[in-house]
PyMOL Python script that loads the backbone (N, CA, C, O; Angstrom):
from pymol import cmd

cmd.read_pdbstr("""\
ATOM      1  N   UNK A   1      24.873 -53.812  72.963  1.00  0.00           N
ATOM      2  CA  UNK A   1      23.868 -54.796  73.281  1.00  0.00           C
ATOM      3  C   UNK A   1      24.501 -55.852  74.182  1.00  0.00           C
ATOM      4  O   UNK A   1      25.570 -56.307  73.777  1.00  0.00           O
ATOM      5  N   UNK A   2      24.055 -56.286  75.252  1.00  0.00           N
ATOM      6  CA  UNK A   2      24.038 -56.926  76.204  1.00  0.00           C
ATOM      7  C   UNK A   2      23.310 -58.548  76.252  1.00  0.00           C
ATOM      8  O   UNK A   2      22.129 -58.513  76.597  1.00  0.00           O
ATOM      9  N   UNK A   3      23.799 -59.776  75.989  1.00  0.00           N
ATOM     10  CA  UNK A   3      22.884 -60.691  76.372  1.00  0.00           C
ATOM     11  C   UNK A   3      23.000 -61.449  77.007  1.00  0.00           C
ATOM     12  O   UNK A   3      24.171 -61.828  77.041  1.00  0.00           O
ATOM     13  N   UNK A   4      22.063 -62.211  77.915  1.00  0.00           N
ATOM     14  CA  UNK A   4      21.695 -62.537  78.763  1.00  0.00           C
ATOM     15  C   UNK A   4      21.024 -64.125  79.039  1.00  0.00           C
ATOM     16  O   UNK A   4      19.866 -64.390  79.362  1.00  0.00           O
ATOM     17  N   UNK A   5      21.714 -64.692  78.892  1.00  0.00           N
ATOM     18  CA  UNK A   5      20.712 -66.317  79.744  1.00  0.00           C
ATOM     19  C   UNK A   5      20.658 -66.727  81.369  1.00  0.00           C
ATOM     20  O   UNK A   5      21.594 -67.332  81.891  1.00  0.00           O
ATOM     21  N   UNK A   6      19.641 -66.392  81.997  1.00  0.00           N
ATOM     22  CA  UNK A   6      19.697 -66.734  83.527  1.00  0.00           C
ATOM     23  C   UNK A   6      18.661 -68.258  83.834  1.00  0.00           C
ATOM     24  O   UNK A   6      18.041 -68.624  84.833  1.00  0.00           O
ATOM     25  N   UNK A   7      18.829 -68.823  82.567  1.00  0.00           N
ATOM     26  CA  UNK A   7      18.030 -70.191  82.645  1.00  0.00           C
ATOM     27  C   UNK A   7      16.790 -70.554  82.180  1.00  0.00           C
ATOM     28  O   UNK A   7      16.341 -71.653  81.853  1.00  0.00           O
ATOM     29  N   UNK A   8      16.224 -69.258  82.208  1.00  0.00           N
ATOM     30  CA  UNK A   8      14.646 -69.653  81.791  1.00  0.00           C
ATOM     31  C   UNK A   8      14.706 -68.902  80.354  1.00  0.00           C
ATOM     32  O   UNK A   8      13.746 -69.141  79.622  1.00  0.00           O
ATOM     33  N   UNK A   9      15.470 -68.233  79.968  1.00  0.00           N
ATOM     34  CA  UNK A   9      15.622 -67.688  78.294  1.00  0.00           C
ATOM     35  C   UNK A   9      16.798 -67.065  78.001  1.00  0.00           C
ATOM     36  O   UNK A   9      17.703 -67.009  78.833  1.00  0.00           O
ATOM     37  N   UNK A  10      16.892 -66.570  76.866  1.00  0.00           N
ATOM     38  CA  UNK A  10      17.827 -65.384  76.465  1.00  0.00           C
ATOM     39  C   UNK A  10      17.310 -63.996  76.713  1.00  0.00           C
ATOM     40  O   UNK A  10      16.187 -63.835  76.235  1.00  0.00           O
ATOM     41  N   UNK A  11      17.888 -62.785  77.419  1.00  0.00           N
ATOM     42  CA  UNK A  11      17.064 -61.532  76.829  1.00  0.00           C
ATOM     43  C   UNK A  11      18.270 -60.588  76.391  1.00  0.00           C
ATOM     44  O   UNK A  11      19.403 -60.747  76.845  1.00  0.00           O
ATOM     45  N   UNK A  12      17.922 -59.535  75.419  1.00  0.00           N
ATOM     46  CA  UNK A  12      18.983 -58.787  75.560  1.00  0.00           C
ATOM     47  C   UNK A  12      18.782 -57.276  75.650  1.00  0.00           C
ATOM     48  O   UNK A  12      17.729 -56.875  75.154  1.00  0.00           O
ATOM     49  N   UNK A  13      19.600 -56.353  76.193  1.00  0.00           N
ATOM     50  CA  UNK A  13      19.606 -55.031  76.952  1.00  0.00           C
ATOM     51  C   UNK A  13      20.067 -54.257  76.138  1.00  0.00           C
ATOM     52  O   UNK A  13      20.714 -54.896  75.308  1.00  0.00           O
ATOM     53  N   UNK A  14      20.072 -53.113  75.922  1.00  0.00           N
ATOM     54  CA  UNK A  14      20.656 -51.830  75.239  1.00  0.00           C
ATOM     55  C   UNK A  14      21.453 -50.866  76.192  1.00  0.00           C
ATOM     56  O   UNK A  14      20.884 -50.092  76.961  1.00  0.00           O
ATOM     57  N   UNK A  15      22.752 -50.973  76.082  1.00  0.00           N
ATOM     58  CA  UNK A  15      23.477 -49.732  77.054  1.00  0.00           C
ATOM     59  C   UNK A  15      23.817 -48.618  76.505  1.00  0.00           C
ATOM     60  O   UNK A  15      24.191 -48.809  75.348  1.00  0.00           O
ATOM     61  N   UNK A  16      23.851 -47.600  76.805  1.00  0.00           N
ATOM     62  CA  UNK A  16      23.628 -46.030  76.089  1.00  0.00           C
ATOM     63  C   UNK A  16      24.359 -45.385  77.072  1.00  0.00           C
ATOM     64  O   UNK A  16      24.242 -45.616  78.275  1.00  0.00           O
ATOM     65  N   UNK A  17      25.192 -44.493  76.521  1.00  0.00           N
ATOM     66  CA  UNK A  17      26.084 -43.551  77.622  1.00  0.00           C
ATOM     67  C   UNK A  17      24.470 -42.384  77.296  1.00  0.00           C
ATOM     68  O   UNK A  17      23.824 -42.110  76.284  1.00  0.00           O
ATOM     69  N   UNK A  18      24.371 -41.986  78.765  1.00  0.00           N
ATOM     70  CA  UNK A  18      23.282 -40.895  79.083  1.00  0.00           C
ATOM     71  C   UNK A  18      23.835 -39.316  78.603  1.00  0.00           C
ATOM     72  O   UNK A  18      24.917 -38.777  78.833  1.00  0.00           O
ATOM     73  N   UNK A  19      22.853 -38.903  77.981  1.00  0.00           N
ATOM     74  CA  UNK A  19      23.346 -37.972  77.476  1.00  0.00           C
ATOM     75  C   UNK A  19      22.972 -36.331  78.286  1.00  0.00           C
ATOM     76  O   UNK A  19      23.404 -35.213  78.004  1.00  0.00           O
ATOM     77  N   UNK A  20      21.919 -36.812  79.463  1.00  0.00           N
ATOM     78  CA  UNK A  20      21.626 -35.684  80.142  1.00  0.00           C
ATOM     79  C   UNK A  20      21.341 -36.408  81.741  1.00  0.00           C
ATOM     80  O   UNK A  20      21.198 -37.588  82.063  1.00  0.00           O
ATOM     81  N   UNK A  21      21.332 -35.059  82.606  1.00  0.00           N
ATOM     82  CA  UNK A  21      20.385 -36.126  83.660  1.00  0.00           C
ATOM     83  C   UNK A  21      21.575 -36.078  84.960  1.00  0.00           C
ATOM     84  O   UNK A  21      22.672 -35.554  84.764  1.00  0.00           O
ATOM     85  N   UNK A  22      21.318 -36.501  85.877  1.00  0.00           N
ATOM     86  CA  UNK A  22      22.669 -37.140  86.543  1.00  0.00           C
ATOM     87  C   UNK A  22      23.235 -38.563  86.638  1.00  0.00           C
ATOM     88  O   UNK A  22      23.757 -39.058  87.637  1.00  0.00           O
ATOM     89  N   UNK A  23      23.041 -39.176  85.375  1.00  0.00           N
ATOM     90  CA  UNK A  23      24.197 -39.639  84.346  1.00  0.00           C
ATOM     91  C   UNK A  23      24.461 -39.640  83.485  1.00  0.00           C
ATOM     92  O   UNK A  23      24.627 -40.655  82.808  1.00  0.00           O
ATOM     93  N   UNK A  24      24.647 -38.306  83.059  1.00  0.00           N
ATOM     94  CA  UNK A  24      25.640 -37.446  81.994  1.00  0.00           C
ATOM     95  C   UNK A  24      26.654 -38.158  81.724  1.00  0.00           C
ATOM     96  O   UNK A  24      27.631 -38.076  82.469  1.00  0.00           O
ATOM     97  N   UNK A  25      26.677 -39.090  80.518  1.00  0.00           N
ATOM     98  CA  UNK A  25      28.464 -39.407  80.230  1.00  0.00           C
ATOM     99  C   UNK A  25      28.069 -40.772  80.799  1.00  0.00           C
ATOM    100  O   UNK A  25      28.581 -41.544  79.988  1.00  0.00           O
ATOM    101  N   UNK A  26      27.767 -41.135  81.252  1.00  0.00           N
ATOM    102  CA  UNK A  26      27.916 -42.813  82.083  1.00  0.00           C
ATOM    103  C   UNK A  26      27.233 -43.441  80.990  1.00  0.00           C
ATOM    104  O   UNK A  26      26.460 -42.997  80.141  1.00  0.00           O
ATOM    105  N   UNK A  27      27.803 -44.824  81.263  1.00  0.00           N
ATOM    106  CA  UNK A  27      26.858 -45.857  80.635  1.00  0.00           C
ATOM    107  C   UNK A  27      25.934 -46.618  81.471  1.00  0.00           C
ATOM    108  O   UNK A  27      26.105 -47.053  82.610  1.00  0.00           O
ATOM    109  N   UNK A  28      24.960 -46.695  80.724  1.00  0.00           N
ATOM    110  CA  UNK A  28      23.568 -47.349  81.414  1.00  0.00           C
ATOM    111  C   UNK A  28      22.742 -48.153  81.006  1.00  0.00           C
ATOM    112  O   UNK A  28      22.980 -48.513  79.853  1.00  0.00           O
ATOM    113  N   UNK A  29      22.068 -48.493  81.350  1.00  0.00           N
ATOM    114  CA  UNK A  29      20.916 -50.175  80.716  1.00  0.00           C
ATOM    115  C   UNK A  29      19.945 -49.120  80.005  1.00  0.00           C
ATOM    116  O   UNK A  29      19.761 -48.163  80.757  1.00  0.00           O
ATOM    117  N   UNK A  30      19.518 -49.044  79.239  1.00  0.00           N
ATOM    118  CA  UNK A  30      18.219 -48.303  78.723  1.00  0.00           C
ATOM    119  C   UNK A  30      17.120 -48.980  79.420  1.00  0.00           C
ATOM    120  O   UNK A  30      17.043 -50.188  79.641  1.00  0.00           O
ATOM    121  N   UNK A  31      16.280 -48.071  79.742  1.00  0.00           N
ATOM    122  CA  UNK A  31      15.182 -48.295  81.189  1.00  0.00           C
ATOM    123  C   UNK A  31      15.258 -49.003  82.719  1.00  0.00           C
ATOM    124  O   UNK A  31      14.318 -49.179  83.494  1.00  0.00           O
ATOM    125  N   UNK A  32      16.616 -49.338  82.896  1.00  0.00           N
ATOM    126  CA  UNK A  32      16.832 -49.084  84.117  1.00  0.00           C
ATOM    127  C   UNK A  32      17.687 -48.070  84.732  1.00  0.00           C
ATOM    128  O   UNK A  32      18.507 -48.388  85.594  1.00  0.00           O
ATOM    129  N   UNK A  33      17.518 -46.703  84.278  1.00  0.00           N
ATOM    130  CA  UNK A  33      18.764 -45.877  84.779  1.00  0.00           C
ATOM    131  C   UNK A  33      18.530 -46.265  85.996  1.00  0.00           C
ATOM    132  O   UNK A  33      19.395 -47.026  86.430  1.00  0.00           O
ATOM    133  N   UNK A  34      17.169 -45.876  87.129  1.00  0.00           N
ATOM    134  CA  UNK A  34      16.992 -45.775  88.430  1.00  0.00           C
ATOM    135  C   UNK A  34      18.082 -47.095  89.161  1.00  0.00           C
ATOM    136  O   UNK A  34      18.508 -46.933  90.305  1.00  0.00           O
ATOM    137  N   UNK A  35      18.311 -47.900  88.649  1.00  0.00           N
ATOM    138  CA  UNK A  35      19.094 -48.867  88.953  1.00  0.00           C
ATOM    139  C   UNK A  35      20.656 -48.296  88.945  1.00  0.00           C
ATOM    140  O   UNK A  35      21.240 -48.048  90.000  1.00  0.00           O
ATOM    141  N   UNK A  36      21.357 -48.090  87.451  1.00  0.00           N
ATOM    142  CA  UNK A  36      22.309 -47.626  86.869  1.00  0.00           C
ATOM    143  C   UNK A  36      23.059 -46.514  88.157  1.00  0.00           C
ATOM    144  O   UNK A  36      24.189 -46.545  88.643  1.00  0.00           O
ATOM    145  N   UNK A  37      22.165 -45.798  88.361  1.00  0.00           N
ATOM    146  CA  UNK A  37      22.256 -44.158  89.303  1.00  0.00           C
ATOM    147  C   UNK A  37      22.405 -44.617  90.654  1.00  0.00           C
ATOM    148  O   UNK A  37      22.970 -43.806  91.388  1.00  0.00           O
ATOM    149  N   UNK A  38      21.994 -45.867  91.261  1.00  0.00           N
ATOM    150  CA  UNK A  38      22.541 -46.428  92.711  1.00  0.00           C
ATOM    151  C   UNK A  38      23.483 -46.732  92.681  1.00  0.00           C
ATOM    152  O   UNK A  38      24.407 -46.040  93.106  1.00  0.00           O
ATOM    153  N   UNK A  39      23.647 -48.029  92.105  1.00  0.00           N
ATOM    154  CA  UNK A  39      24.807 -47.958  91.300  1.00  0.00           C
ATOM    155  C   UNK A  39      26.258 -47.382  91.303  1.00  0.00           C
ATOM    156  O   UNK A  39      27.341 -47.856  91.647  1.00  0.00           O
ATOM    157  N   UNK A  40      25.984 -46.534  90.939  1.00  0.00           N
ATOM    158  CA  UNK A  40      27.233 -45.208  90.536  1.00  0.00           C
ATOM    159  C   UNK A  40      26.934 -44.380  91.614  1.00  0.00           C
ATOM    160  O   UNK A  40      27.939 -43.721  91.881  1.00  0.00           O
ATOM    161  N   UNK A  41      25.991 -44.112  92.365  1.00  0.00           N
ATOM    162  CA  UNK A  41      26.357 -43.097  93.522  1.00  0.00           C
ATOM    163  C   UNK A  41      26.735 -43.940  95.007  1.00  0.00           C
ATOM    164  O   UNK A  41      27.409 -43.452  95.914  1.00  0.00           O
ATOM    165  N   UNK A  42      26.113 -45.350  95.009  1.00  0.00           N
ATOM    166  CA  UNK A  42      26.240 -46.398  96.388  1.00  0.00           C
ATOM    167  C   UNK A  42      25.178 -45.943  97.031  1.00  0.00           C
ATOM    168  O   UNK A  42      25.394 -45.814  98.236  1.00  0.00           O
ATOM    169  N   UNK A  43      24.118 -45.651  96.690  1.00  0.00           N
ATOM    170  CA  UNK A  43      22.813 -45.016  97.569  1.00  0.00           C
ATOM    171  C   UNK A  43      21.916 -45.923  97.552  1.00  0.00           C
ATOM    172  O   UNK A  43      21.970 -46.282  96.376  1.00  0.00           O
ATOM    173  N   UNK A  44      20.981 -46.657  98.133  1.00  0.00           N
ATOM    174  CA  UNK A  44      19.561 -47.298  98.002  1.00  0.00           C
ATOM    175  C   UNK A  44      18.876 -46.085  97.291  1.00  0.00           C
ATOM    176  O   UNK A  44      19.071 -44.870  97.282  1.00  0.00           O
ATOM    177  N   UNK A  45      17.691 -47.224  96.500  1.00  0.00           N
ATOM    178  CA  UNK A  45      17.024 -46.098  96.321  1.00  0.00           C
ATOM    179  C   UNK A  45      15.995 -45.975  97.292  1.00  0.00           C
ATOM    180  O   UNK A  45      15.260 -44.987  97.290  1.00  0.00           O
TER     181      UNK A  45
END
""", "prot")
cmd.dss("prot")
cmd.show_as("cartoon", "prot")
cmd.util.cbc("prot")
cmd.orient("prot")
């Protein structure tokens, strides 16, 4: 678990190593892989 104050609250994130997918093995934000996967490859999406 991940938390977070950027001023206007607290939130906090769940990171999960992916267990399928192409990020197998990585760790990632739960519901932002699409983020996570730029990321780790250097691609826009």
């Amino acid at each position: 678990m991940l938390y977070a104050d950027d001023g206007t609250g607290e939130r906090l994130h769940t990171v999960v190593t992916a267990a399928h997918g192409p990020l197998r093995g990585r760790r990632v934000v739960a519901g932002r892989e699409w983020e996570c996967e730029t990321y780790y490859t250097g691609r826009a999406a």
